[in-house]
C-alpha positions in Angstrom: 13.1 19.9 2.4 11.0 17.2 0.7 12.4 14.2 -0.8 12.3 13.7 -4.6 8.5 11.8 -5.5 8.5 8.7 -6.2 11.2 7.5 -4.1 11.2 3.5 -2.2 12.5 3.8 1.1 14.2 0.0 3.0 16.1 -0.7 6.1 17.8 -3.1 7.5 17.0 -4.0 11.2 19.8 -4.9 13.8 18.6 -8.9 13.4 19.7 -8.8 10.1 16.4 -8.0 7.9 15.8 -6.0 5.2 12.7 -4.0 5.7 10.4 -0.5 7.0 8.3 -2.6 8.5 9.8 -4.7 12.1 9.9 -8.5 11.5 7.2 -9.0 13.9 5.0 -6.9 12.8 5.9 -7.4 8.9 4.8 -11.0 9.2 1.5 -10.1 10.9 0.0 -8.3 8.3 1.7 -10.8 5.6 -0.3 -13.4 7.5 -3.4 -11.5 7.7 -3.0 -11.2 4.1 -1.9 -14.3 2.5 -3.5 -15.7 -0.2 -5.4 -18.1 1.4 -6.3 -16.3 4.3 -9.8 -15.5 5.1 -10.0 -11.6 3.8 -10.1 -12.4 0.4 -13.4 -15.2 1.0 -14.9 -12.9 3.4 -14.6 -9.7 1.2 -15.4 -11.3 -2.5 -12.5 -10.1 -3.6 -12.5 -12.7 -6.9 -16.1 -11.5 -8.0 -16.2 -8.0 -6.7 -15.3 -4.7 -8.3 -13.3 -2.4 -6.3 -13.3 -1.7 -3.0 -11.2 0.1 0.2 -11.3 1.2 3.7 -11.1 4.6 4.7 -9.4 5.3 8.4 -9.7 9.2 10.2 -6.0 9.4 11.3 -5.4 11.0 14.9 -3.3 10.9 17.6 -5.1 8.5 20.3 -4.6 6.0 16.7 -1.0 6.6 17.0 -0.9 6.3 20.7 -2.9 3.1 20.5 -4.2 1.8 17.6 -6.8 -1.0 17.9 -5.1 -3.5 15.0 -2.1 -4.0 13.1 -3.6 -1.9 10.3 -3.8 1.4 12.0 -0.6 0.6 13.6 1.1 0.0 9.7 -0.3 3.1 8.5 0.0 5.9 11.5 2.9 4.6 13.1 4.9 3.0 10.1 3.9 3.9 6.7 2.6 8.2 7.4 5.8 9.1 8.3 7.7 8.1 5.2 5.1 9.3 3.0 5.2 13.0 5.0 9.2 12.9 3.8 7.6 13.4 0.2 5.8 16.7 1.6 6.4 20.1 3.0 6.3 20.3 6.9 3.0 21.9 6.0 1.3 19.7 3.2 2.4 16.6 5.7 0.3 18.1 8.6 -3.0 17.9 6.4 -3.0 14.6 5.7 -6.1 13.7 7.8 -7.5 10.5 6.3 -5.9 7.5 4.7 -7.3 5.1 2.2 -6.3 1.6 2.1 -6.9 -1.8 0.2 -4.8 -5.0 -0.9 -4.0 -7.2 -4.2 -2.4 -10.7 -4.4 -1.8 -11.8 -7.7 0.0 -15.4 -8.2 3.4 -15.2 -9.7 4.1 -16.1 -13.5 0.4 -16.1 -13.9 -0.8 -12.6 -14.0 -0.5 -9.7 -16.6 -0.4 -6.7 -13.9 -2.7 -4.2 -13.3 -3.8 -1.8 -15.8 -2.9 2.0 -15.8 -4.7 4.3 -13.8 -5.7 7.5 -11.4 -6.0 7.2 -7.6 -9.0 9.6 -7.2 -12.1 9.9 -5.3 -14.3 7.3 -7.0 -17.8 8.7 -5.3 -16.9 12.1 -6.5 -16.2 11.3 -9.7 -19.3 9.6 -10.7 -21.4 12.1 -8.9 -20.1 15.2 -9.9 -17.8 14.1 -12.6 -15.2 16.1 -10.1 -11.2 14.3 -10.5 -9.4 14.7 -7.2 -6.4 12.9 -5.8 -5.0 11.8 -2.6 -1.6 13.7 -2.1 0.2 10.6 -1.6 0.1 7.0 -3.0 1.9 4.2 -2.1 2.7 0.5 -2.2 4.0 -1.4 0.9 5.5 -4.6 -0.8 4.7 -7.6 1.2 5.5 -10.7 -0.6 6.7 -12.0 -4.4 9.5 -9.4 -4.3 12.7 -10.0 -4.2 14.2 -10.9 -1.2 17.5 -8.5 0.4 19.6 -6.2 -0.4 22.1 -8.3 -2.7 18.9 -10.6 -4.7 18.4 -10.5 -8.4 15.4 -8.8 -10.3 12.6 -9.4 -8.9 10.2 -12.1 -9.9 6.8 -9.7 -8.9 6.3 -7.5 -11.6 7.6 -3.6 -10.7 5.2 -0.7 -10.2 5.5 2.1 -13.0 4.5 5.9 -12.9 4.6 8.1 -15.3 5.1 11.7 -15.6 1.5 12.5 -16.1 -1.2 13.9 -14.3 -5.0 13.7 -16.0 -4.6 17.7 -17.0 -1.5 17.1 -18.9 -0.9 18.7 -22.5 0.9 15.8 -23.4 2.2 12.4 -22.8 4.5 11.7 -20.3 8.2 11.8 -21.2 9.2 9.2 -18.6 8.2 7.0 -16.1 9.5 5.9 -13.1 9.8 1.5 -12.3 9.5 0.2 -8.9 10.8 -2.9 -8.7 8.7 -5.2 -6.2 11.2 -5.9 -3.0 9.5 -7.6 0.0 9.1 -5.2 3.0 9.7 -2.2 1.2 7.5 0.9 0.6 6.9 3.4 -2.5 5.5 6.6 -2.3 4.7 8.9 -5.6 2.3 12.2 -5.8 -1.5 10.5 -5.9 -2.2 12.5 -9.2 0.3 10.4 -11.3 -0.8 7.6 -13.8 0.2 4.6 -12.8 0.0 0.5 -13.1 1.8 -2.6 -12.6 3.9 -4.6 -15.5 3.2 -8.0 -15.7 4.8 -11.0 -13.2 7.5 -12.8 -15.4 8.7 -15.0 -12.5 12.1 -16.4 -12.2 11.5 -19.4 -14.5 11.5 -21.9 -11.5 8.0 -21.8 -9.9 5.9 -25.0 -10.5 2.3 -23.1 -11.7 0.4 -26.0 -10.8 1.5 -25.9 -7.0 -1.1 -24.9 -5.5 1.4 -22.6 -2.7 2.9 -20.6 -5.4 3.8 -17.4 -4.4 2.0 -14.2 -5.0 2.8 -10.7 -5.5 1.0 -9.2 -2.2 0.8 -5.4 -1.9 -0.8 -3.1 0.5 -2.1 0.5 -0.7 -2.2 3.4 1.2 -3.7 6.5 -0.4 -2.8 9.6 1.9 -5.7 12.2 1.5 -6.1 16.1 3.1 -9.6 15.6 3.1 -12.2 13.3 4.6 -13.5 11.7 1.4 -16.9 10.2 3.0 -18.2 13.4 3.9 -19.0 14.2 0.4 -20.4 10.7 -0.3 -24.0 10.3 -1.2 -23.8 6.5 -0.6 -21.0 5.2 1.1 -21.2 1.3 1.4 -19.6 -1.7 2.9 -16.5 -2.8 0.4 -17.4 -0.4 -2.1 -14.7 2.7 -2.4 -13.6 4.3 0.9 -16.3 2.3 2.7 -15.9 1.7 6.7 -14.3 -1.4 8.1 -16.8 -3.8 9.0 -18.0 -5.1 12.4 -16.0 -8.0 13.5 -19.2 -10.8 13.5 -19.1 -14.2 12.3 -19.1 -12.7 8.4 -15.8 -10.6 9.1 -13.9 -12.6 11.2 -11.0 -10.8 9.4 -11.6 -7.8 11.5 -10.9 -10.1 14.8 -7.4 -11.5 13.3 -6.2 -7.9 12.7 -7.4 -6.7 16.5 -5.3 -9.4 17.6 -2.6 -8.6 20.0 -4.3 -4.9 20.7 -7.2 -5.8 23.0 -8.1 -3.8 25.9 -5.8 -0.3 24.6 -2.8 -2.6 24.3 -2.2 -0.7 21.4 0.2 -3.7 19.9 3.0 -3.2 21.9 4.8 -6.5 22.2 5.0 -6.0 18.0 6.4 -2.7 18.5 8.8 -3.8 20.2 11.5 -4.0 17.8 10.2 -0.7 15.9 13.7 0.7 13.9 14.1 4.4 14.2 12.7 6.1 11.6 15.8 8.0 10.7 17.3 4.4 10.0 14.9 4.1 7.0 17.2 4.9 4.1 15.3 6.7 0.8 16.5 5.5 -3.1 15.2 7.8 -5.6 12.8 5.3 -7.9 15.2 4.9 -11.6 13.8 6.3 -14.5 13.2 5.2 -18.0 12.5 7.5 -21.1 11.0 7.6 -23.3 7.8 6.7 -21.4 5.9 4.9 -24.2 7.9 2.9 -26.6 
């Protein structure tokens, strides 16, 4: 049967580290990522609205994907979010949705409250539709461990509430940020981030202050570009872009999984998924007082 949504799901490795993700591969896409990596110049992300990338999952990706995204999301991330689904709902996931946020700790105020949906369709045909699963793979400015205080990264929070509801939601449910662990709620839920308090000892004006860095993964049973009328480069669900001189991003994640290598040597140390442990996501009620 399906696990309880939202639920948080961690493991700890035989080396000694908390996390879904192998330590290899974790720090890979934390490096790809990092706040002064590359990505963020390359894309705009400081000046542009939002954007993602959507990827046709199938099995010659799981065999051998050609970067350490693909790898993340078919062989790591899918199946913990199928645990939230039937047998039958898993198998029509067929598309994934994907994109990234840094925000520097102790000097953000979130992210406001919203629906994952199918931004195309809904300014075309003013037509609301969800991905079945969303989810947050916590990269960095959580806390760190399984015995660590509260978390200086501000939590994820989901409430009870789809946008058909009646009325307001009587609960929600608070995701506090821990580093290499992954969240998964039903896409339809409202949702947002609470602002980053810090732990009262980072030095703002250091330039290397740590940032809440969080990959999103939108699990969809539909191919959402076929219904787009102009699908674009970072605009919603656009392709990935051709590894030139302006993406050179797109080279860094391929590394490692030239010529159908697939990214073996970091799957090496790949946990058994039945050693990723689920925690139902605590509650608080009511929702908004």
């Amino acid at each position: 049967l399906p696990i309880p949504t939202p639920a948080s799901f961690r493991s700890v490795h035989a080396q000694g580290n908390s996390g879904v993700l192998p330590p290899k591969l974790y720090k890979g896409l934390c490096d790809v990522f990092q706040p002064s990596a590359v990505y963020w110049k390359e894309s705009d992300y400081d000046h542009r609205g939002y954007y993602s990338y959507f990827l046709d999952l199938s099995d010659e990706m799981k065999i051998s994907p050609s970067n350490v995204i693909e790898d993340v999301i078919v062989n790591h991330l899918l199946p913990l979010a199928k645990r939230g689904l039937s047998a039958k709902d898993g198998e029509r996931i067929v598309g994934a949705e994907w994109w990234c946020h840094h925000r520097p700790i102790s000097a953000n105020l979130g992210h406001n409250l919203h629906f994952d949906t199918d931004e195309s369709l809904l300014a075309e045909e003013q037509s609301i539709t969800h991905p079945i699963i969303s989810s947050v793979l916590y990269l960095t400015g959580g806390a760190h461990g399984e015995q660590s205080a509260a978390s200086p990264g501000g939590s994820t929070i989901v409430f009870d509430q789809a946008p058909d509801a009646k009325t307001v939601a009587p609960k929600i449910w608070a995701s506090q940020a821990r580093n290499n662990s992954f969240m998964i709620f039903p896409g339809k839920l409202l949702h947002g981030v609470l602002p980053c308090p810090g732990d009262g000892t980072t030095d703002q004006s250091d330039a290397k202050m740590e940032h809440r860095l969080t990959f999103m993964v939108g699990f969809w049973t539909r191919r959402v570009p076929d219904k787009m009328k102009d699908r674009r480069l970072y605009g919603p669900c656009g392709p990935m872009p051709p590894a030139t001189d302006e993406h050179t991003w797109m080279r860094e994640i391929a590394s490692g999984y030239e010529n159908g290598a697939g990214g073996k040597s970091g799957r090496s140390n790949t946990p058994n998924q039945d050693d990723i442990s689920s925690y139902e996501v605590p509650t608080i009620s009511p929702a908004w007082e």
